[in-house]
TORTIMI-668296 format. One record per residue (C-alpha): y, x negated, z negated. Coordinates in nm, 3 decimals. Example, Ala and Ser with C-alpha at 12.3 -4.5 7.8 and 13.67 -1.06 7.14 Angstrom:
BEGIN
       py       px       pz
   -0.450   -1.230   -0.780
   -0.106   -1.367   -0.714
//
This chain:
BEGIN
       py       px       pz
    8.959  -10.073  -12.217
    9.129   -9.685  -12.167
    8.901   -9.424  -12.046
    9.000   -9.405  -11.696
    8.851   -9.756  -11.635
    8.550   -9.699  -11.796
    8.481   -9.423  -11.612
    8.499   -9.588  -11.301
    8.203   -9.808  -11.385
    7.982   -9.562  -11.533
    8.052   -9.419  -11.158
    7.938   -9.731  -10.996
    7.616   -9.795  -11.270
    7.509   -9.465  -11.070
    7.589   -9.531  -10.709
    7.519   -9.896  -10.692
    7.309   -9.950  -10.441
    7.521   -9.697  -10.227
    7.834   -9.859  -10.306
    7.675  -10.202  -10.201
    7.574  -10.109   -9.901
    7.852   -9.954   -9.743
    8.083  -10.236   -9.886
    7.830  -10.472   -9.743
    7.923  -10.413   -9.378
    8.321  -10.391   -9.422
    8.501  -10.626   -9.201
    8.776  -10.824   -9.388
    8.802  -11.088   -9.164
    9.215  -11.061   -9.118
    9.268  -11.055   -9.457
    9.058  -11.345   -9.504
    9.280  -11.493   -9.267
    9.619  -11.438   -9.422
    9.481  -11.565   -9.782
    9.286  -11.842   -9.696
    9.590  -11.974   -9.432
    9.772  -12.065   -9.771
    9.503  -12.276   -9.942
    9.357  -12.603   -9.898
    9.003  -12.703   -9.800
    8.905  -12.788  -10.179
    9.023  -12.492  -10.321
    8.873  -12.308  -10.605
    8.874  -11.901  -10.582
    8.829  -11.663  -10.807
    8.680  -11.334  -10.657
    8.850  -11.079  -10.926
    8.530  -10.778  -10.893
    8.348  -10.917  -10.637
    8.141  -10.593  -10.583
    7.857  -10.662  -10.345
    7.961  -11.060  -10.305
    8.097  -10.961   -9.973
    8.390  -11.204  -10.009
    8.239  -11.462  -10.195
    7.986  -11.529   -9.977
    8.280  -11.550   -9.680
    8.449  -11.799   -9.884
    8.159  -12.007   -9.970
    8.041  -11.999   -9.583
    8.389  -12.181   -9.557
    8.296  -12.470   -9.836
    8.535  -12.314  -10.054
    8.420  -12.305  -10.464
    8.411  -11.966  -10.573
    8.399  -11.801  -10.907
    8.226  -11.451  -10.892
    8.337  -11.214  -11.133
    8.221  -10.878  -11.194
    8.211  -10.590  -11.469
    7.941  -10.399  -11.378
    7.611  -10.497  -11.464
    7.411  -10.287  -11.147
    7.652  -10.430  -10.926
    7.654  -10.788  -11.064
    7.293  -10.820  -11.002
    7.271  -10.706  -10.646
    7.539  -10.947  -10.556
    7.367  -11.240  -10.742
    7.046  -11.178  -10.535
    7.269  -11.154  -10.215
    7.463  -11.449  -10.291
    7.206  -11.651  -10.442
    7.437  -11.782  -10.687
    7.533  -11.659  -11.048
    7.810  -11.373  -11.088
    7.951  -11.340  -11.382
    8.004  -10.993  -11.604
    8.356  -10.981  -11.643
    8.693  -10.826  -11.564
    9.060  -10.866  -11.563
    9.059  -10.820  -11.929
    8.877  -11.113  -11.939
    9.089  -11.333  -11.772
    9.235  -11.547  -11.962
    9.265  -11.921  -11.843
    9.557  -12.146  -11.783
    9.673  -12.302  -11.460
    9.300  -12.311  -11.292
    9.283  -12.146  -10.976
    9.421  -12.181  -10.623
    9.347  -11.856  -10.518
    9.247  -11.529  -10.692
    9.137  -11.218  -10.465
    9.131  -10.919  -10.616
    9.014  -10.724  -10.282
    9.007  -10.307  -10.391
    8.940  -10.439  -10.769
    9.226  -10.383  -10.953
    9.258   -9.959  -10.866
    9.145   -9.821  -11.153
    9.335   -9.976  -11.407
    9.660   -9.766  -11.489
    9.989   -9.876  -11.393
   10.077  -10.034  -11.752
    9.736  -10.231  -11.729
    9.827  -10.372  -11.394
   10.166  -10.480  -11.470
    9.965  -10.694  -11.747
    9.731  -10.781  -11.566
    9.983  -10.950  -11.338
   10.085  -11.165  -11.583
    9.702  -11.306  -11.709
    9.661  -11.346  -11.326
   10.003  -11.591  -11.286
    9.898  -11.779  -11.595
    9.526  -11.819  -11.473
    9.679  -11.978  -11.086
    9.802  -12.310  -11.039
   10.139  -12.351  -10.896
   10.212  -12.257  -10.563
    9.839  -12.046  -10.637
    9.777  -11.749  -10.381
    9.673  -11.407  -10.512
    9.577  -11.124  -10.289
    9.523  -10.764  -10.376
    9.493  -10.446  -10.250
    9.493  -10.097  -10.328
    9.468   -9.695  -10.132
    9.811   -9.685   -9.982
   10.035   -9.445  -10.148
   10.312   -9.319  -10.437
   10.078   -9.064  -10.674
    9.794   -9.121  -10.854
    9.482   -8.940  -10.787
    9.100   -8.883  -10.927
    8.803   -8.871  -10.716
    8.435   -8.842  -10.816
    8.518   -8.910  -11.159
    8.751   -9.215  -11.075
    9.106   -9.275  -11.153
    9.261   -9.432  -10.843
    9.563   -9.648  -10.907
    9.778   -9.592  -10.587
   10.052   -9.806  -10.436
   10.357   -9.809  -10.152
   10.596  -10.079  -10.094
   10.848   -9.964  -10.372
   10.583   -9.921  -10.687
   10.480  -10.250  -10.534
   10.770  -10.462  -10.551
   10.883  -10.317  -10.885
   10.542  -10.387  -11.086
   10.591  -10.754  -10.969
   10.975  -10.731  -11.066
   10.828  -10.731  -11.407
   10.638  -11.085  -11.352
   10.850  -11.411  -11.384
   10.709  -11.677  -11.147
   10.457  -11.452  -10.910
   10.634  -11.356  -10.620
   10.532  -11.158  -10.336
   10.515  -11.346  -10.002
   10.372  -11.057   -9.780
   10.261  -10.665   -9.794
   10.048  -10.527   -9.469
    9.958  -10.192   -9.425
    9.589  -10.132   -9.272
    9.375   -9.825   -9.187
    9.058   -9.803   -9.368
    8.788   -9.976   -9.194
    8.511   -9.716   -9.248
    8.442   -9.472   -8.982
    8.433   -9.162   -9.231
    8.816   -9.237   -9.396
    9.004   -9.162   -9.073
    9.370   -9.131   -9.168
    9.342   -9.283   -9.475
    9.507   -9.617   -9.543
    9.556   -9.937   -9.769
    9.809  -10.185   -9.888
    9.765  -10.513   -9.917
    9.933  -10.786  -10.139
    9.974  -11.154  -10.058
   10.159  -11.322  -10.371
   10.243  -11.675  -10.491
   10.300  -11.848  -10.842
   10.636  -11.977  -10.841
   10.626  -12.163  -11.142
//
């Protein structure tokens, strides 16, 4: 793992319970929408850094099965006792499975790995869906890289979008939104979201 990611959680083993709570309250709802639309009752998700279990708890509310994954150990642990179910400590460099999922979300998850990590990461997350297997993503809207409290933030637009997944046979992209933040405090700041399919 590079530097740039690891720093990132050493950031969250300190701000934890911070982090959790303001995540906590963050209404996703319409991007539930869009992602869920595309799956079947019986689904099985994967929730790709499931932070405070936000998501996962949406999802299972909905009798979907979810998979919680995430790398940080503080954070892991206050989403377990949220959720009431087990999370488990891992990343994208973890993922590794074959043709298992229906849906991976990968909600504000996947922005501190560099660009050259993503792009890879795009591929372990094609293998790891079934066909015709939904992946959403999302990262700060934008075309330059930036640090912030001792994070690297990996930034995208439409353009570094469509050419990272250029780079992945058989995950297309079905849909990109752009959204304002949701949080009170991040006025004029925005975010880009992903909806993507496995082809093949």
């Amino acid at each position: 793992m590079k530097s740039s990611y690891l720093s990132a959680q050493r950031f969250y083993s300190e701000k934890a319970e911070t982090f959790f709570e303001e995540t906590l309250k963050i209404d996703l709802s319409p991007s539930y929408e869009v992602f869920l639309e595309r799956l079947s009752s019986d689904a099985l998700i994967l929730d790709l850094g499931c932070g405070s279990g936000r998501d996962s708890k949406n999802f299972r509310k909905q009798g979907y099965s979810v998979e919680s994954w995430e790398p940080n150990e503080k954070l892991a642990c206050l989403a377990e006792s949220y959720l009431d179910f087990a999370v488990k400590r891992a990343s994208s460099y973890e993922l590794t499975s074959f043709n298992k999922y229906h849906g991976i979300w990968a909600s504000a998850s996947l922005l501190h790995l560099d660009l050259e990590d993503f792009c890879k990461t795009l591929n372990s997350i094609k293998n790891a869906l079934k066909t015709r297997g939904v992946f959403y993503t999302s990262f700060k809207w934008g075309s330059k890289d930036f640090c912030r409290d001792g994070r690297f933030f990996l930034v995208m637009n439409e353009e570094r979008l469509f050419h990272c997944f250029e780079k992945v046979d058989g995950l297309s992209i079905l849909e990109i939104r752009k959204r304002a933040d949701h949080r009170s405090d991040r006025n004029g700041e925005y975010w880009l979201e992903c909806i993507a399919v496995r082809s093949s």
